[in-house]
C-alpha positions in Angstrom: 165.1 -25.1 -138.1 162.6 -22.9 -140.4 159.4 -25.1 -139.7 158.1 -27.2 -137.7 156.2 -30.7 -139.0 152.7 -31.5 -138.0 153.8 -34.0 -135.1 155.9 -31.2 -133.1 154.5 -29.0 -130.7 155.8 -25.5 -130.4 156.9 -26.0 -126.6 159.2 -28.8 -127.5 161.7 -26.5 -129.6 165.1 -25.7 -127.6 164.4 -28.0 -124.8 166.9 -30.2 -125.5 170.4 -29.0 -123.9 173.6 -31.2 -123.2 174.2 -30.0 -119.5 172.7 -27.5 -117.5 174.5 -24.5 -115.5 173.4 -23.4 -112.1 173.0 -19.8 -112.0 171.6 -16.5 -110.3 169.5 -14.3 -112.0 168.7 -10.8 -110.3 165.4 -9.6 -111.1 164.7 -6.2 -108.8 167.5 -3.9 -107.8 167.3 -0.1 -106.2 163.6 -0.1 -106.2 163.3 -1.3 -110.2 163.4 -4.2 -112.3 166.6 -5.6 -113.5 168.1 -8.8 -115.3 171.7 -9.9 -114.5 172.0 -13.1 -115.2 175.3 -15.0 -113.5 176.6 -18.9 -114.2 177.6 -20.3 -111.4 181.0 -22.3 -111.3 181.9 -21.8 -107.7 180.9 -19.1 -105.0 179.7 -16.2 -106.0 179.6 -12.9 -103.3 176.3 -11.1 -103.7 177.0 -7.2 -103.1 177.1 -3.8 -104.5 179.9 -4.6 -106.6 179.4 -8.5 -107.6 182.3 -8.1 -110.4 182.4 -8.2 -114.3 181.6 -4.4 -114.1 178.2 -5.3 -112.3 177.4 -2.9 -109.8 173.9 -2.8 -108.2 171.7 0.3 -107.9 170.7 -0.9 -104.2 171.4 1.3 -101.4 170.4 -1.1 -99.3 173.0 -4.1 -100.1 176.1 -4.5 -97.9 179.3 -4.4 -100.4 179.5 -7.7 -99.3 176.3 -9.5 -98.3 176.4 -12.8 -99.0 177.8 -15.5 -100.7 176.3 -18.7 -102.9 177.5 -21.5 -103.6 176.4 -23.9 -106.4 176.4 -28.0 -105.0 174.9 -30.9 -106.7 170.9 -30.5 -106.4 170.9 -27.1 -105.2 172.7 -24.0 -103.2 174.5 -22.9 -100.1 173.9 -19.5 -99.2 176.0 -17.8 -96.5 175.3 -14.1 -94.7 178.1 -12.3 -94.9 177.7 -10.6 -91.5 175.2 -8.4 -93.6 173.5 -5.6 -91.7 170.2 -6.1 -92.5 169.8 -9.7 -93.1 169.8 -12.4 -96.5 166.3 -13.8 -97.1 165.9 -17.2 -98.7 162.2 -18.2 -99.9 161.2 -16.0 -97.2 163.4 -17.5 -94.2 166.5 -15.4 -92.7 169.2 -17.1 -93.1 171.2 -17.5 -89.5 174.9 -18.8 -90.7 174.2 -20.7 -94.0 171.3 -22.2 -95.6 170.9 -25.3 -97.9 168.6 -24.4 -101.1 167.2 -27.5 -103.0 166.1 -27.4 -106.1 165.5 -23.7 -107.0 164.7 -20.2 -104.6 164.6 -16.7 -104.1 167.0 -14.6 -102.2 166.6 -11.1 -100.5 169.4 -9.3 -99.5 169.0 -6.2 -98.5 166.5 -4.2 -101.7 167.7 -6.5 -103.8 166.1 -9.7 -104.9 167.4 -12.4 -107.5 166.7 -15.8 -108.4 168.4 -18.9 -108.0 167.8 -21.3 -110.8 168.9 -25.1 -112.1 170.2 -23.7 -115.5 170.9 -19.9 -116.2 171.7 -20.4 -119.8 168.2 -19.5 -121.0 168.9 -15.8 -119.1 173.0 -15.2 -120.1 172.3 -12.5 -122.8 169.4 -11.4 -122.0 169.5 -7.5 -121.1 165.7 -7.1 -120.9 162.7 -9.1 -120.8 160.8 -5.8 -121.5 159.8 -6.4 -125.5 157.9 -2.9 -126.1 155.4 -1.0 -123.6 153.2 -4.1 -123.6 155.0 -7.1 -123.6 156.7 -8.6 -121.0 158.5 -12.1 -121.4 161.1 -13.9 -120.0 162.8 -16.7 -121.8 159.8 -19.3 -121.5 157.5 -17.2 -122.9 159.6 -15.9 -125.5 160.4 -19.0 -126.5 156.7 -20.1 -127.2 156.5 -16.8 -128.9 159.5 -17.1 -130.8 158.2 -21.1 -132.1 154.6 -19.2 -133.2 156.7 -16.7 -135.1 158.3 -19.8 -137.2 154.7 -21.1 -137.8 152.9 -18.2 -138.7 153.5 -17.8 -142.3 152.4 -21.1 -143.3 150.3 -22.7 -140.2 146.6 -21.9 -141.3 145.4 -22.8 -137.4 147.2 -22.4 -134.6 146.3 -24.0 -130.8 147.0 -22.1 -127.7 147.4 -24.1 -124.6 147.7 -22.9 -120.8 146.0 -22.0 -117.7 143.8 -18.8 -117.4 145.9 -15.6 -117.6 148.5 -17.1 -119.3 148.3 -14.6 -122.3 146.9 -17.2 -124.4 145.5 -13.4 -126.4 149.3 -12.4 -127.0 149.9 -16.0 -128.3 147.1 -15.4 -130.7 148.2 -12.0 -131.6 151.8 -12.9 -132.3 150.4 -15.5 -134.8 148.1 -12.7 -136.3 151.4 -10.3 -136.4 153.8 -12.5 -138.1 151.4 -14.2 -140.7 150.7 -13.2 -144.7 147.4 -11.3 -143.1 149.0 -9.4 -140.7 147.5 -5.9 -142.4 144.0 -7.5 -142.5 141.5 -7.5 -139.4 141.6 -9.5 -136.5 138.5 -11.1 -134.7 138.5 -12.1 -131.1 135.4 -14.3 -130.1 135.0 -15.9 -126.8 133.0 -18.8 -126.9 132.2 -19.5 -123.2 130.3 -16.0 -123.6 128.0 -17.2 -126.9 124.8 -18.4 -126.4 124.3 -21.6 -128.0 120.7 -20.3 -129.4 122.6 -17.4 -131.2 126.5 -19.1 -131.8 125.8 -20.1 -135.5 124.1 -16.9 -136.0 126.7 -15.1 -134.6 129.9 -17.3 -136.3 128.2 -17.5 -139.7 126.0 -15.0 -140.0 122.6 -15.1 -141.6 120.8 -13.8 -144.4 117.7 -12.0 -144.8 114.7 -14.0 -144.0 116.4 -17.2 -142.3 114.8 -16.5 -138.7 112.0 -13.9 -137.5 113.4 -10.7 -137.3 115.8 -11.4 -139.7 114.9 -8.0 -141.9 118.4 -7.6 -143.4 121.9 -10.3 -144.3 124.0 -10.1 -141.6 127.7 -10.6 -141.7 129.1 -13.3 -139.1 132.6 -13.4 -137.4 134.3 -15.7 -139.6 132.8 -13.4 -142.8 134.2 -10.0 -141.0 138.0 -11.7 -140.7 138.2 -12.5 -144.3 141.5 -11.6 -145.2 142.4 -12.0 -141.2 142.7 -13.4 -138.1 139.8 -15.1 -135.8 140.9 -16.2 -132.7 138.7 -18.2 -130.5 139.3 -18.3 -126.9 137.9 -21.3 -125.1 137.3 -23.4 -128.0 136.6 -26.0 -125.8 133.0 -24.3 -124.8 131.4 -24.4 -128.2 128.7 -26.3 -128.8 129.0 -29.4 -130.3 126.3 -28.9 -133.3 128.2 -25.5 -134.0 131.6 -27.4 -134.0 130.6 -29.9 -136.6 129.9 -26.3 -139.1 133.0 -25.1 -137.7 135.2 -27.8 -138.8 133.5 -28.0 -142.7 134.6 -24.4 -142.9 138.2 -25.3 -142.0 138.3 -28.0 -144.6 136.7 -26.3 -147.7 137.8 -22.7 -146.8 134.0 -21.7 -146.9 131.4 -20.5 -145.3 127.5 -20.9 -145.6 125.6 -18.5 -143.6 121.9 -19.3 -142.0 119.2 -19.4 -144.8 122.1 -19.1 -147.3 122.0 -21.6 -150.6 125.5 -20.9 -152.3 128.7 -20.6 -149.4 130.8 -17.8 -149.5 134.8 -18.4 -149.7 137.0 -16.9 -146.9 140.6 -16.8 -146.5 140.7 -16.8 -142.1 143.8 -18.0 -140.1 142.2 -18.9 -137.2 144.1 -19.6 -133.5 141.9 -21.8 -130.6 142.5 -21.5 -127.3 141.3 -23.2 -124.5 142.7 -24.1 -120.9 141.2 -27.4 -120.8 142.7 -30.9 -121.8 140.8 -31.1 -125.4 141.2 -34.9 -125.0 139.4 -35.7 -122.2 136.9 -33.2 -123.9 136.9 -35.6 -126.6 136.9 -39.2 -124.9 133.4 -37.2 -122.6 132.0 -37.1 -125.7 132.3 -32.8 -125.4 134.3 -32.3 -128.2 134.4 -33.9 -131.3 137.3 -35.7 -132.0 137.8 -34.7 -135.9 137.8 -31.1 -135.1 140.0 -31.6 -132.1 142.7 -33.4 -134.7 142.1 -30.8 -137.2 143.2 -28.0 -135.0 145.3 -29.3 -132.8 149.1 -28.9 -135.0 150.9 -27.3 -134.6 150.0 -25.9 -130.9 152.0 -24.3 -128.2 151.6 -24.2 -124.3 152.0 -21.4 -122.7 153.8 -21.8 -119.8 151.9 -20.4 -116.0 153.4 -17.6 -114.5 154.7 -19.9 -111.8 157.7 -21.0 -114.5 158.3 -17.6 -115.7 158.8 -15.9 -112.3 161.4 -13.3 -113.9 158.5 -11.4 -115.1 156.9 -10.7 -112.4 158.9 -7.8 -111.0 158.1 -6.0 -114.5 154.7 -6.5 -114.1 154.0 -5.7 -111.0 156.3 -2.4 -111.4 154.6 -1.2 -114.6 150.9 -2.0 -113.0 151.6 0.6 -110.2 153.2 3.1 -112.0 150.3 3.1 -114.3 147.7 4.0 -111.3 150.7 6.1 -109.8 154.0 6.9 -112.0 156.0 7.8 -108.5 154.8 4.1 -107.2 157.2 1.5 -106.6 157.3 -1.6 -104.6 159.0 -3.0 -102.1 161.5 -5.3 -102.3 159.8 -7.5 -99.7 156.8 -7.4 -101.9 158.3 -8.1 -105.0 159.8 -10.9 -102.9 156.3 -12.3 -101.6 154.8 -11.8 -105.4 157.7 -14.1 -106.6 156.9 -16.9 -103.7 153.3 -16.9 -104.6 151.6 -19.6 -106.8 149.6 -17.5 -108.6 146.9 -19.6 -110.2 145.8 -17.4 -111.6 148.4 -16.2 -113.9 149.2 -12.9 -115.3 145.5 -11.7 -115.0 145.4 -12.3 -111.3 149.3 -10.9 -110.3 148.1 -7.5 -112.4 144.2 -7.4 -110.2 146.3 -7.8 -106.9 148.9 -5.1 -108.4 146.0 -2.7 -109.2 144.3 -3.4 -105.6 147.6 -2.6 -104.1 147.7 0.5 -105.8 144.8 1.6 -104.4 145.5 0.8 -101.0 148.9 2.7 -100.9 147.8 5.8 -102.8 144.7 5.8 -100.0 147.2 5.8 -97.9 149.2 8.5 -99.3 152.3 6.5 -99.7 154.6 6.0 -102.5 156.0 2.8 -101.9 154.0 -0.5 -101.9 154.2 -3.0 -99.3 153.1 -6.3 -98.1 150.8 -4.9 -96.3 148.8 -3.2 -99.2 148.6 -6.5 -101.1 145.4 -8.9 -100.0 146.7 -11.5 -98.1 145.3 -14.4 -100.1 146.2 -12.5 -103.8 148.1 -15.3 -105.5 147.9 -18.2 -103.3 146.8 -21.7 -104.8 143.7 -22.6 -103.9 143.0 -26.7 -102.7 141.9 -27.9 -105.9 144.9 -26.7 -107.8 147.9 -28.5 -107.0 151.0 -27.3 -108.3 154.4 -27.9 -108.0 155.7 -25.7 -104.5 158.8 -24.5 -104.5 161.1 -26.0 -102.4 161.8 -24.4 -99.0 165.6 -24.0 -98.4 166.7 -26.4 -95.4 167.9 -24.0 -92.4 168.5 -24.8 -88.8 165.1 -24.5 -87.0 166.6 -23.1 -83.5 168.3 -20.1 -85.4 165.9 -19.2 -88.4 164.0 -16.3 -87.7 160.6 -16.0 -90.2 160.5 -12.9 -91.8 158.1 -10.2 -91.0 154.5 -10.2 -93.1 154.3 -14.1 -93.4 150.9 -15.7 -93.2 149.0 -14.7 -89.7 148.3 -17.5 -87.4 144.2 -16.9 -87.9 145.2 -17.6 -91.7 147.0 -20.9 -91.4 144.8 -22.1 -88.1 141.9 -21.7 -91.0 143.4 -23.2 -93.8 144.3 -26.4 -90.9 140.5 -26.3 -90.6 139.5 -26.2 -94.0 141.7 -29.0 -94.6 141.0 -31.5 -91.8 144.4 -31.0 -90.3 146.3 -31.8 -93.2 149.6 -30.4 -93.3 150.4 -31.0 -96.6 147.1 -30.5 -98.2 147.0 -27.2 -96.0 150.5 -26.4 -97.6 149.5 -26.8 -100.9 146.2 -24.5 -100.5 148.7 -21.4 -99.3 151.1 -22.0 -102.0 154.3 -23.1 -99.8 155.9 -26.2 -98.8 155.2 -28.3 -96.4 158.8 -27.6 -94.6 158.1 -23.7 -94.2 154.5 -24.2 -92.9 155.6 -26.7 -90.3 158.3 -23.8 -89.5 155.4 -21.0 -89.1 153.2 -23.2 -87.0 156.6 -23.9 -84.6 157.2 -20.2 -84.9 153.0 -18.9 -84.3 152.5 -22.3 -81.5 150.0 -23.5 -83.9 149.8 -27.5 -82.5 150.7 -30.3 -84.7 148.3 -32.1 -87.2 146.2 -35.1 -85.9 148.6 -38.0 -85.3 149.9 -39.7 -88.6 150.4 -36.9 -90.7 153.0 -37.1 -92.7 
């Protein structure tokens, strides 16, 4: 496929797939990121030596620690008498646990995935592109789709939650497009005044305002021969919108006091994290601009569906405060649990605080401890998908050390009029783990009729 037509959006390509193979994928190893990505057709033995020639840099791993087994809708995972424990989503495992759906296992300093379909991971070595970019195969499929586009799309739209990297979206359109030599403009327009946006978007010449003592080049004028990327599109106001969409359809640009328009040849990328539609039926956005930019797009997926990355991240964010840092694998463990609504941008402000905390405390590695307790937990009025808890026998499961303190979840209980699940959602677990931490803390049961 070489292109894509106007009613395809970039995050549709590859999703189709006859069947789907359950899989681990191990993602920190030895106190470093890794990616070993293993199919699942029957039990697998987690260890030092897991076969293949795969042998794990972990000092800390039993030669044979645990074993997994793939069953329809999920996993068995079995301690192998390990010394110091197997972790699943957070939980020691006492015997063997059940894992719906997906999870994350711990054994020993090692700490891998478990995931639906691994095919999107078998080849993959790194997820490491250069000294900047960092993408797993989600994001690098979205990238890959805008590097299809690029050489004939004339507008690209960037969808996704804050902190997605909808910048590095923009950029790889800018990179791999016929003006990848010429400049690249990066306006946000939350941050534009609407007194000064047309001013500032297309210029002005001398004498159109008071003060105006000189022409002034705009944005769209300065990426001629370029890139312009506008970052929360969805912001601009609605009288500069209407300007913006004539230069999109004649490829021109008349500036403020200006009598003859000035031709430009601009790619331009939008971004936004808002649903352009509803924008449009509020009466927010206009409607022909919104069809004018909006194919092809691609949606960038939230942090929370490319969890492989996070171990990269987080490793190259403390090594730039402190190049001996490295984190634990309890942490990387916890940072791979967490919701992050935030996205990248929050993960990499907790990783920096962190830093901080543990070079304060003159300590090389980073812990649980040195992390702010609430750093990538959803708050109530985001309501993502949890993952799910792995089902383990409540008499023998022991939680493991650095889950949320009792004042925490007695809080949240508060703050949420006893709601379990509402109260679940807010800390970024399910509802089957919390209910195990108020057992384990003797927090008392939500008012009567909670489900």
């Amino acid at each position: 496929m070489s292109s894509l037509d106007k009613t395809t959006t970039l995050s549709e390509v590859g999703r189709a797939r006859a069947t789907t193979q359950p899989g681990i994928v191990v993602v920190f190893s030895g106190q470093e990121p890794v990616l070993h990505a293993i199919a699942l057709g029957q039990e697998q033995v987690i260890g030092r030596e897991m076969g293949d020639g795969l042998r794990l840099p972990d000092r800390g791993i039993s030669r044979a620690h645990a074993a997994i087994t793939p069953v329809p809708g999920g996993f068995v995972v079995r301690d192998l008498g390990s010394h110091n424990g197997t972790f699943v989503d957070g939980v020691r495992v006492a015997g063997s646990a059940h894992v719906a759906g997906s999870g994350v296992i711990r054994a020993g300093g090692t700490v891998a995935l478990l995931v639906a379909d691994v095919h999107p991971y078998l080849g993959m070595r790194s997820i490491a592109r250069d000294a900047t970019t960092v993408a797993g195969p989600a994001l690098a499929q979205a990238l890959e789709g805008i590097r299809r586009v690029a050489a004939h799309a004339q507008t690209l739209l960037v969808l996704g939650e804050t902190g997605t990297g909808k910048e590095l979206a923009a950029a790889a359109f800018h990179a791999h497009g016929p003006h990848a030599s010429g400049p690249r403009i990066i306006v946000n327009c939350a941050t534009i005044p609407a007194q000064v946006a047309e001013r500032l978007l297309f210029g002005a010449v001398r004498g159109a305002y008071s003060g105006a003592s000189h022409d002034a080049e705009g944005y769209i004028q300065a990426a001629d021969g370029g890139s312009l990327f506008f970052d929360e599109i969805g912001e601009l106001d609605l009288e500069v919108q209407a300007k913006l969409l004539r230069v999109l359809e004649t490829r021109e640009v008349l500036p403020l006091g200006a009598t003859q328009a000035r031709r430009v040849g601009v790619h331009f990328a939008f971004a936004t994290h808002r649903d352009l539609r509803a924008r449009v039926a509020e009466g927010l956005f206009r409607g022909d601009l919104f069809f004018r930019i909006s194919q092809p797009e691609v949606r960038l997926p939230p942090l929370r569906e490319r969890r492989e990355e996070i171990p990269v991240l987080l490793t190259r964010t403390l090594a730039r405060r402190d190049p001996q840092l490295r984190p634990h694998a309890r942490l990387v463990e916890r940072c791979l649990l967490a919701m992050w609504p935030g996205n990248v941008r929050e993960l990499l402000g907790a990783a920096r605080h962190g830093a901080e905390n543990a070079v304060a405390s003159g300590e090389r590695e980073v812990r649980v401890e040195h992390f702010d307790p609430l750093a990538g937990l959803a708050p109530h009025a985001i309501v993502p998908t949890p993952p799910i808890a792995p089902t383990i026998d409540d008499s023998a499961a022991k939680i493991a050390p650095g889950d949320h303190e009792p004042e925490t979840i007695k809080a949240a209980l508060r703050a949420h009029g006893g709601s379990v699940t509402d109260t679940a959602r807010a800390l970024g677990m399910h509802r089957a783990h919390l209910y195990r931490l108020m057992r384990r803390h003797g927090i008392l049961r939500a008012p009567e009729g909670e489900p």
